[in-house]
N, C-alpha and C positions, 0 to 999 in steps of 0.2 A: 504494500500500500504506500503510496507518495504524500506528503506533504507540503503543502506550499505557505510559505512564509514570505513576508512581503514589507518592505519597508520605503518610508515616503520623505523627501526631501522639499523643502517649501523656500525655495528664494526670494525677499522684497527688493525691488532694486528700483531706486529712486529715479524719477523721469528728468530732475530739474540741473539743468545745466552746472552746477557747481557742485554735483554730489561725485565727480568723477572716481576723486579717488574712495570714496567708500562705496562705489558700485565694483570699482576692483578689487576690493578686497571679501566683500559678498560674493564674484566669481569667484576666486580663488578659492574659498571655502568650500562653496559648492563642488566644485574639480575633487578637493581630496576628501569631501564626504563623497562624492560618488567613487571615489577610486578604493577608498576603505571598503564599501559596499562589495564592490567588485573584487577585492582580495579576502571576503567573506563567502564568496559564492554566486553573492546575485547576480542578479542581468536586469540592465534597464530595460525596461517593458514598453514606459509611454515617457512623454517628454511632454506638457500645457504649458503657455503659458496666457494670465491673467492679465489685461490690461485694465489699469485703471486710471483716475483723472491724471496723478502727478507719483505715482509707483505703475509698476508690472510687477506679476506672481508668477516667478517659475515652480512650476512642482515636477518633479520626478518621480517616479512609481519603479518601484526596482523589484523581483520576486525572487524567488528561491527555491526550488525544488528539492525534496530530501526520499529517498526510498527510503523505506523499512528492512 
C-alpha cells in the first residue's frame, strides 16, 4: 500500500518598486525550501501563483510517495 505525503510552500512577494531587495531574499528562500523538499523525496507537483493589489502569492505543492 503507498502513501502520499504532501507539503506546501507559500511565497509573498511584494509588487512595489522599492521592495527589490527583500523580494530576493523571499526567492532565495523559497529555492532552498524547495531544494530541502527535494533532498527529502518530494517532487513539485503544481506551481500558482496569487496576484494581488501591491503582493503576488506563490505557492508550491510538492508530494511524496512512500510504499509499504
Amino acid at each position: 500500500m503507498s502513501k502520499a505525503f504532501f507539503g506546501c510552500i507559500r511565497t509573498a512577494l511584494s509588487t512595489e518598486a522599492d521592495t527589490e531587495f527583500q523580494t530576493n531574499q523571499a526567492l532565495s528562500r523559497r529555492q532552498e525550501e524547495l531544494e530541502d523538499y527535494g533532498r527529502s523525496g518530494y517532487v513539485l507537483t503544481s506551481t500558482i501563483s496569487v496576484p494581488a493589489v501591491d503582493r503576488i502569492t506563490i505557492v508550491d505543492t510538492m508530494q511524496r510517495i512512500v510504499e509499504d
